[in-house]
MMTF fields as JSON, N, C-alpha, C and O atoms, coordinates in Angstrom:
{
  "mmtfVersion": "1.0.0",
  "mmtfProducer": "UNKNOWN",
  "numBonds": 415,
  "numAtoms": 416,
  "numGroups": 104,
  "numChains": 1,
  "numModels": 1,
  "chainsPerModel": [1],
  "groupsPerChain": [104],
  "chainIdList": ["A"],
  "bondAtomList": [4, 2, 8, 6, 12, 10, 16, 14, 20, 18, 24, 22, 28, 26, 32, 30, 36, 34, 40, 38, 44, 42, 48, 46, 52, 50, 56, 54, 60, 58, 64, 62, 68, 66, 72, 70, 76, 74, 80, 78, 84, 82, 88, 86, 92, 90, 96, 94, 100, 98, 104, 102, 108, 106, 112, 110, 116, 114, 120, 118, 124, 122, 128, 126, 132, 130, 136, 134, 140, 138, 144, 142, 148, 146, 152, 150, 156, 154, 160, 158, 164, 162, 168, 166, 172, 170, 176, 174, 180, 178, 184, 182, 188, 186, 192, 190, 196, 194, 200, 198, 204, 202, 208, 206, 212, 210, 216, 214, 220, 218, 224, 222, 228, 226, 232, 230, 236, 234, 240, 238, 244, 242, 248, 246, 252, 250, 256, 254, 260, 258, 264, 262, 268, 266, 272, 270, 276, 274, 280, 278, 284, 282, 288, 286, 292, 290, 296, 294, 300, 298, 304, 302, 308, 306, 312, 310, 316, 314, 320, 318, 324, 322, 328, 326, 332, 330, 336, 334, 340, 338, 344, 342, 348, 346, 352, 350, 356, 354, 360, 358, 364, 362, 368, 366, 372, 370, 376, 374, 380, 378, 384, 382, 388, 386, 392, 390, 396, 394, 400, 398, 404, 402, 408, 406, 412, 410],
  "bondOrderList": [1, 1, 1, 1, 1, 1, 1, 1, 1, 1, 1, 1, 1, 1, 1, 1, 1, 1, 1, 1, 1, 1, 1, 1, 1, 1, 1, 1, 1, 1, 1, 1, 1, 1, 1, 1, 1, 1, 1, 1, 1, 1, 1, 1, 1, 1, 1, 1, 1, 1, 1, 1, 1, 1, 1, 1, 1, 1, 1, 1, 1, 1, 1, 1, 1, 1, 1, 1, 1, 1, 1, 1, 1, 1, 1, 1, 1, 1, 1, 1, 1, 1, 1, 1, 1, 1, 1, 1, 1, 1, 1, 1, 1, 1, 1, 1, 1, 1, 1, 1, 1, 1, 1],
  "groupList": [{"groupName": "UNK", "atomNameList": ["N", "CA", "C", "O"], "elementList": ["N", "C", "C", "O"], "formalChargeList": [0, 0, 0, 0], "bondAtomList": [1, 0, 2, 1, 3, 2], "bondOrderList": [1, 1, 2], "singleLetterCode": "X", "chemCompType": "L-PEPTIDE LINKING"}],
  "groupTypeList": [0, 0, 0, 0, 0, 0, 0, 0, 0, 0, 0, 0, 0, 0, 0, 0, 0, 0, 0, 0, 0, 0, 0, 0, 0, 0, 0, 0, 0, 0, 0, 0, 0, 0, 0, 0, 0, 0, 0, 0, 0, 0, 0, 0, 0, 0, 0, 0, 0, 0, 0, 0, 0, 0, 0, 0, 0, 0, 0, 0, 0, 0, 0, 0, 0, 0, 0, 0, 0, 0, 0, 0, 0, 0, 0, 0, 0, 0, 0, 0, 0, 0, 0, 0, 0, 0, 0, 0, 0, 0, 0, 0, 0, 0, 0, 0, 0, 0, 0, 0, 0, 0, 0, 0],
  "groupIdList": [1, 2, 3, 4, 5, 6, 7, 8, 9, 10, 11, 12, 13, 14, 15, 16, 17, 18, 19, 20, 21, 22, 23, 24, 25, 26, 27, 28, 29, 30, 31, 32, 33, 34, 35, 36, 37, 38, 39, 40, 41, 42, 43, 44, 45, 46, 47, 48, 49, 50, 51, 52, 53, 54, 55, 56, 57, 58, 59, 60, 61, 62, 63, 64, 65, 66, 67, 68, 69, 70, 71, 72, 73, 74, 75, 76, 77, 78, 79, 80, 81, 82, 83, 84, 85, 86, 87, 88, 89, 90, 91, 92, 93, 94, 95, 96, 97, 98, 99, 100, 101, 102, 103, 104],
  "secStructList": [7, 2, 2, 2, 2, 2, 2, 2, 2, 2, 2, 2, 2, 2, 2, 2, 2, 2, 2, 2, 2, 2, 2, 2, 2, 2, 2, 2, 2, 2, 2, 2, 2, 2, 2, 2, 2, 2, 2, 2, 2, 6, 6, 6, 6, 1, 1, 7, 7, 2, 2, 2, 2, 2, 2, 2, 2, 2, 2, 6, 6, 7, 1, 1, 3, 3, 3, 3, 3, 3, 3, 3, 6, 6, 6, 6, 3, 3, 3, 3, 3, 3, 3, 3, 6, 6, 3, 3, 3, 3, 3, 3, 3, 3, 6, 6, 6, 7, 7, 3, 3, 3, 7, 7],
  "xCoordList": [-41.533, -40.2, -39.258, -38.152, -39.622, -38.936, -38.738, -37.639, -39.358, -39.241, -38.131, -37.012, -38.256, -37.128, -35.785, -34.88, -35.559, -34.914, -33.823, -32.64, -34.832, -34.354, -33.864, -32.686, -34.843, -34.017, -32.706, -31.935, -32.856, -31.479, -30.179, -29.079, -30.575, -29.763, -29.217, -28.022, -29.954, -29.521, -28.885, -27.836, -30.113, -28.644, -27.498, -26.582, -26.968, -26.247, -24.979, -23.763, -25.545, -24.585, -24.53, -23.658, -25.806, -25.033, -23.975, -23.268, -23.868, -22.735, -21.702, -20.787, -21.836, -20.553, -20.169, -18.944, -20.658, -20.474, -19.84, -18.904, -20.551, -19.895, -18.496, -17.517, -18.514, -17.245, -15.844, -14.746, -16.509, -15.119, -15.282, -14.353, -16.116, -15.927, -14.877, -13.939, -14.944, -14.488, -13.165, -12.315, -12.869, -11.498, -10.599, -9.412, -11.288, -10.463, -9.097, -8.207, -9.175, -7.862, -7.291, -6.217, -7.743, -6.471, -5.416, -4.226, -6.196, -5.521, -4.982, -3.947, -5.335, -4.142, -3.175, -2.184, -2.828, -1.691, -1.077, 0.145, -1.537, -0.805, -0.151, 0.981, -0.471, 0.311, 1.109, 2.217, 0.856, 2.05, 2.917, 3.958, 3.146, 3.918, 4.654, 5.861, 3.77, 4.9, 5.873, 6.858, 5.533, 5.972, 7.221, 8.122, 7.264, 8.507, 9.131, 10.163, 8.841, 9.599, 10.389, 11.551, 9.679, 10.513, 11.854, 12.948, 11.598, 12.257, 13.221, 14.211, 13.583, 14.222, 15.021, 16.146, 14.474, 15.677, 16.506, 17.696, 15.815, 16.491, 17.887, 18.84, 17.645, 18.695, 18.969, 19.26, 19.462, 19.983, 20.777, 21.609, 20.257, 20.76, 20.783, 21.908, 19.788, 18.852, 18.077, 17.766, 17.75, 16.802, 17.566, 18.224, 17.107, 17.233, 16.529, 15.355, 16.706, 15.726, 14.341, 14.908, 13.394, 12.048, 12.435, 12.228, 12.771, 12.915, 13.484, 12.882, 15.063, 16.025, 15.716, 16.144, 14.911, 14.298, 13.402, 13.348, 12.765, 11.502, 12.2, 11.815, 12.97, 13.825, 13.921, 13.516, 14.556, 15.25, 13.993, 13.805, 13.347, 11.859, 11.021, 10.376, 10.68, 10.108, 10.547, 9.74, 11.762, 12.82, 12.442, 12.252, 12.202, 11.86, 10.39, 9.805, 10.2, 8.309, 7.901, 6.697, 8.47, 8.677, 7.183, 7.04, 6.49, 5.264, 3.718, 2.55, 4.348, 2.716, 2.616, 3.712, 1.852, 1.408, 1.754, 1.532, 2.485, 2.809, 1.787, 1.209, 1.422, 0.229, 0.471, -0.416, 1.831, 2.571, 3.589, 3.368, 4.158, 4.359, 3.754, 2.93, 4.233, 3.746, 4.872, 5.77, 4.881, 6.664, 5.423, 4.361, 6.439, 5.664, 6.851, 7.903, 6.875, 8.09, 8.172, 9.321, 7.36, 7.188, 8.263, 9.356, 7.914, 9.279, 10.126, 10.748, 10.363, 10.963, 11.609, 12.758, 9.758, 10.075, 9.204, 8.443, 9.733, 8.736, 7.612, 7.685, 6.594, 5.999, 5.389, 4.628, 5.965, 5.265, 4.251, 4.114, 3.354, 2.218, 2.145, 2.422, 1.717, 1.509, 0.469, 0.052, -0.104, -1.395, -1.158, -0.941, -1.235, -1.212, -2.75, -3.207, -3.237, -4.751, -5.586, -5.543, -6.214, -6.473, -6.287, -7.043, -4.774, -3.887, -3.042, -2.072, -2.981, -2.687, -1.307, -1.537, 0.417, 1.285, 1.879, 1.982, 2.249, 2.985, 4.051, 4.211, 4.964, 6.688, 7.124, 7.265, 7.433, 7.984, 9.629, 10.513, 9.868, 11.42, 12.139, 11.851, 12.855, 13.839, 13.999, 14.67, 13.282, 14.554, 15.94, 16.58, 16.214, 17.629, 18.923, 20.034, 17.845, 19.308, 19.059, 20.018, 17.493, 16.908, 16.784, 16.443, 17.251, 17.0, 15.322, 14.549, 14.966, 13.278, 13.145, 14.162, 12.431, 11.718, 10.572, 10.434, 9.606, 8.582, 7.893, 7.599, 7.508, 6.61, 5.434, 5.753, 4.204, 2.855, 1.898, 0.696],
  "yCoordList": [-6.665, -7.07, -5.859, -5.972, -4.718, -3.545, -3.289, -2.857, -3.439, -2.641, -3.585, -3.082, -4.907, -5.662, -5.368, -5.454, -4.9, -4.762, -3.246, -3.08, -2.376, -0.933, -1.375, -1.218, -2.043, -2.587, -2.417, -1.706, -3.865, -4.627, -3.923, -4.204, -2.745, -1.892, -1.078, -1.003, -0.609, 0.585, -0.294, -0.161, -1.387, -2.591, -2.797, -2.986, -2.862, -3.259, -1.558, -1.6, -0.71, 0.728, 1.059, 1.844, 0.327, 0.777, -0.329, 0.009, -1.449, -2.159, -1.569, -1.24, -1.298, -0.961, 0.311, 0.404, 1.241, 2.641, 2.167, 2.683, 1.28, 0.756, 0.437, 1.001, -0.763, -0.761, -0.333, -0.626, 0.762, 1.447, 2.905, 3.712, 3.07, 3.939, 3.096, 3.761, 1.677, 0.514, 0.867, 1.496, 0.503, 0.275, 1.172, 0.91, 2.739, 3.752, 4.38, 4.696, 4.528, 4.101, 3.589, 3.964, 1.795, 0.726, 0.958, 0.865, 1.438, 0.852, 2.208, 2.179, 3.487, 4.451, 4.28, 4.716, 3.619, 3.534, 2.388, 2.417, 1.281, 0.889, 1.287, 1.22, 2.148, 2.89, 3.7, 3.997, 4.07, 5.298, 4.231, 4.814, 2.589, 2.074, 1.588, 1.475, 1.056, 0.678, 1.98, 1.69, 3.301, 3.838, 4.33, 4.967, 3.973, 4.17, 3.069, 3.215, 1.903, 0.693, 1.298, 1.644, 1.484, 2.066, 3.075, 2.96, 3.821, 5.116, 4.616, 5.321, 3.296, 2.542, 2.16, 2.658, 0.818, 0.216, 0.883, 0.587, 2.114, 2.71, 3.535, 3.71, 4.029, 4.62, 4.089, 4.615, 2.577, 1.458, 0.597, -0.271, 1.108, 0.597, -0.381, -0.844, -1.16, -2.091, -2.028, -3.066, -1.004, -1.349, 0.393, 1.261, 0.234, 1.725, 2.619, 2.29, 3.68, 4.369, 4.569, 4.402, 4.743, 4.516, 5.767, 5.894, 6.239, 7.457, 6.861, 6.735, 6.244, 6.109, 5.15, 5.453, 3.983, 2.865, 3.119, 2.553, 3.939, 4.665, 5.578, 5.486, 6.134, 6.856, 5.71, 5.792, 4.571, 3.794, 3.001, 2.777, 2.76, 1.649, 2.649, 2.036, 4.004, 4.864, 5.54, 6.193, 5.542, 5.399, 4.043, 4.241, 2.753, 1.586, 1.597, 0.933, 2.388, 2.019, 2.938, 3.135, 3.78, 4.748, 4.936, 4.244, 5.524, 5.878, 5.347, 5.312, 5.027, 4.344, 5.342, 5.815, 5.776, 6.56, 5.979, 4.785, 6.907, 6.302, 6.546, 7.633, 5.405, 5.886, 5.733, 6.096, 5.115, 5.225, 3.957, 2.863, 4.011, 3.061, 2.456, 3.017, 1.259, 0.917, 0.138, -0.103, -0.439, -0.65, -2.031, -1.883, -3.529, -4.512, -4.65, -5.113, -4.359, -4.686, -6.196, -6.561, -7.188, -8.504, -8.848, -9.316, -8.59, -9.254, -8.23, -8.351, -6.691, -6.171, -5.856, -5.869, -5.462, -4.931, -3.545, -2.907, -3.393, -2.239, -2.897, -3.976, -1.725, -2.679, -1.121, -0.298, -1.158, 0.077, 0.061, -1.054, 0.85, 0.996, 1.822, 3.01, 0.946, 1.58, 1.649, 0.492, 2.27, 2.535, 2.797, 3.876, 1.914, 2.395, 1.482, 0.393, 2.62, 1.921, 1.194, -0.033, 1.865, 1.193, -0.276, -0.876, -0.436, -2.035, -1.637, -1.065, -1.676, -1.709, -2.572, -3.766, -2.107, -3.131, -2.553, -1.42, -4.1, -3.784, -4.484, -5.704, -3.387, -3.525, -3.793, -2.824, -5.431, -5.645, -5.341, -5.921, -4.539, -4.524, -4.72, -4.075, -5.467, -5.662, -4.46, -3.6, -4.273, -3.282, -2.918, -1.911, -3.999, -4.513, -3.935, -3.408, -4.474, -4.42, -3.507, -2.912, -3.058, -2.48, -3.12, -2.547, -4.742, -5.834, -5.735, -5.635, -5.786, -5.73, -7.487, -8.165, -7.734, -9.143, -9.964, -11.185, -8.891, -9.138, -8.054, -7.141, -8.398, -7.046, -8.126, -9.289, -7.715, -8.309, -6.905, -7.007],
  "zCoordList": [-0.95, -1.359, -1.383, -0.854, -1.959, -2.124, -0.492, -0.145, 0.137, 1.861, 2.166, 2.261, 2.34, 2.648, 2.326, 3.157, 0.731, 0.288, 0.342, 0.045, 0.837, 1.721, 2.854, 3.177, 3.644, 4.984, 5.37, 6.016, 4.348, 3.9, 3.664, 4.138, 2.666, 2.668, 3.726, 4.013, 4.161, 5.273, 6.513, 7.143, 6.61, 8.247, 7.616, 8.417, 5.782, 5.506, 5.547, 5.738, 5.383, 5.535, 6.741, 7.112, 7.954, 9.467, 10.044, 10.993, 9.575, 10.124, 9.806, 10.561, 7.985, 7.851, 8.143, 8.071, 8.415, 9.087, 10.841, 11.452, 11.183, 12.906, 12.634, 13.123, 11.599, 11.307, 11.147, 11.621, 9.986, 9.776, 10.861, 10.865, 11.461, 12.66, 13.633, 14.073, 14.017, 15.239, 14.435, 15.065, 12.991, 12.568, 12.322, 12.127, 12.307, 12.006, 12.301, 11.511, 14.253, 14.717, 14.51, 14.04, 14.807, 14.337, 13.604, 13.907, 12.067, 11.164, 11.027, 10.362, 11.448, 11.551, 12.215, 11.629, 13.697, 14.786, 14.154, 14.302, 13.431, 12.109, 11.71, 12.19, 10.269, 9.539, 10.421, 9.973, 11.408, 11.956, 12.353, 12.656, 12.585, 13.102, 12.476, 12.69, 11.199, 10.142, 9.474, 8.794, 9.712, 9.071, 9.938, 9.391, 11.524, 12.419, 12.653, 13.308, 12.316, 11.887, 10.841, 11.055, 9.432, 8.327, 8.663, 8.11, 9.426, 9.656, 10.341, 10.145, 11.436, 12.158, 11.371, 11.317, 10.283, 9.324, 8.664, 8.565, 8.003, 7.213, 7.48, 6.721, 8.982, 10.305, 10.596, 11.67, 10.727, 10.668, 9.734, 9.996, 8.396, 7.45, 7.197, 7.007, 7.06, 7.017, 5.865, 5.28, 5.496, 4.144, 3.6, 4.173, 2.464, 1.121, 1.112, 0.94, 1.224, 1.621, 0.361, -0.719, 0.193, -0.833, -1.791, -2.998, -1.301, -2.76, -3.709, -4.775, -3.501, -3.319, -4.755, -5.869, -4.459, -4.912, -5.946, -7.037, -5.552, -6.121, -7.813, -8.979, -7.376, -8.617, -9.682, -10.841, -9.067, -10.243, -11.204, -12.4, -10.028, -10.541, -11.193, -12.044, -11.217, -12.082, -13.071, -13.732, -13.363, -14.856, -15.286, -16.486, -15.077, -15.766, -16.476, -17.332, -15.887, -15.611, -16.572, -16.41, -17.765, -18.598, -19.453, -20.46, -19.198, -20.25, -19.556, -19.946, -18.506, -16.955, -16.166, -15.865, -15.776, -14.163, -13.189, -12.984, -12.275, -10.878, -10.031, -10.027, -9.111, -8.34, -6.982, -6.209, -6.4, -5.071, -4.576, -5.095, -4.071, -2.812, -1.606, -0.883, -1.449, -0.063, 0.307, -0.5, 1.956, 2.36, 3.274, 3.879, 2.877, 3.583, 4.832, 4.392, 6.193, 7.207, 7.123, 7.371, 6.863, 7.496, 6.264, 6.582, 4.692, 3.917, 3.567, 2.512, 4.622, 4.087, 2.494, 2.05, 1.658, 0.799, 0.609, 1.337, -0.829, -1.139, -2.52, -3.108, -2.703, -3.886, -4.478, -3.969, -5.514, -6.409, -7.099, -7.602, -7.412, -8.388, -9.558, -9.723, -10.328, -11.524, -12.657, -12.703, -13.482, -14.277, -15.983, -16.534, -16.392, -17.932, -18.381, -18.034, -19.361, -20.175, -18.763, -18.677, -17.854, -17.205, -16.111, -15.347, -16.564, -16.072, -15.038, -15.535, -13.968, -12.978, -12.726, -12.54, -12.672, -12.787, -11.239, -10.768, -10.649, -9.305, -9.161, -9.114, -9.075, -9.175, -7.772, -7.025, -7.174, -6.091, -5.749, -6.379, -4.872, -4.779, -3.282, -2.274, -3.359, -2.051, -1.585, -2.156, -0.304, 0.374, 0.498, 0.196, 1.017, 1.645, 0.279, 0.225, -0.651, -1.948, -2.735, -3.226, -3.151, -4.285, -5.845, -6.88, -5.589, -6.671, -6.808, -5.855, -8.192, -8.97, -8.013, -7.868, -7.731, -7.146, -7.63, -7.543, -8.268, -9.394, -9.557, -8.785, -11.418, -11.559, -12.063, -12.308, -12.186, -12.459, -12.669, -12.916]
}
């Protein structure tokens, strides 16, 4: 049972080693794309720039850890992170306007 169970393990760390070897690119030429989409709207004036956003929503967020941004192109927003006592709160914000959209 124990041998099975090593097996099991190790076919189960070489898929996922194939895996995220197969996915590594991808999901970098991804991120570099969303992040020249970003760089587009914003030189466009189309969306706010994240600092910009980022300033106001981390003056609200007063006495939590900031733990970053991320920028969604598809609803053109942003969505902030945050950490207090272990709780994890994520501050959705419009690009376009820099209106709060939801926090949870």
């Amino acid at each position: 049972m124990e041998r099975s169970i090593g097996k099991s393990l190790l076919l189960g760390a070489a898929i996922a080693g194939a895996v995220a070897a197969g996915c590594g690119p991808a999901r970098a030429a991804t991120g570099e794309d969303a992040q020249a989409q970003l760089r587009r709207e914003i030189r466009a004036g189309n969306v706010r720039p994240p600092r910009e956003v980022e300033a106001r929503v981390i003056a609200m967020m007063a006495g939590m850890q900031y733990l970053g941004p991320e920028y969604d192109s598809v609803a053109m927003a942003y969505r902030f992170k945050f950490i207090r006592d272990g709780r994890v709160v994520f501050v959705d914000v419009d690009a376009r306007t820099g209106q709060v959209l939801d926090r949870r």
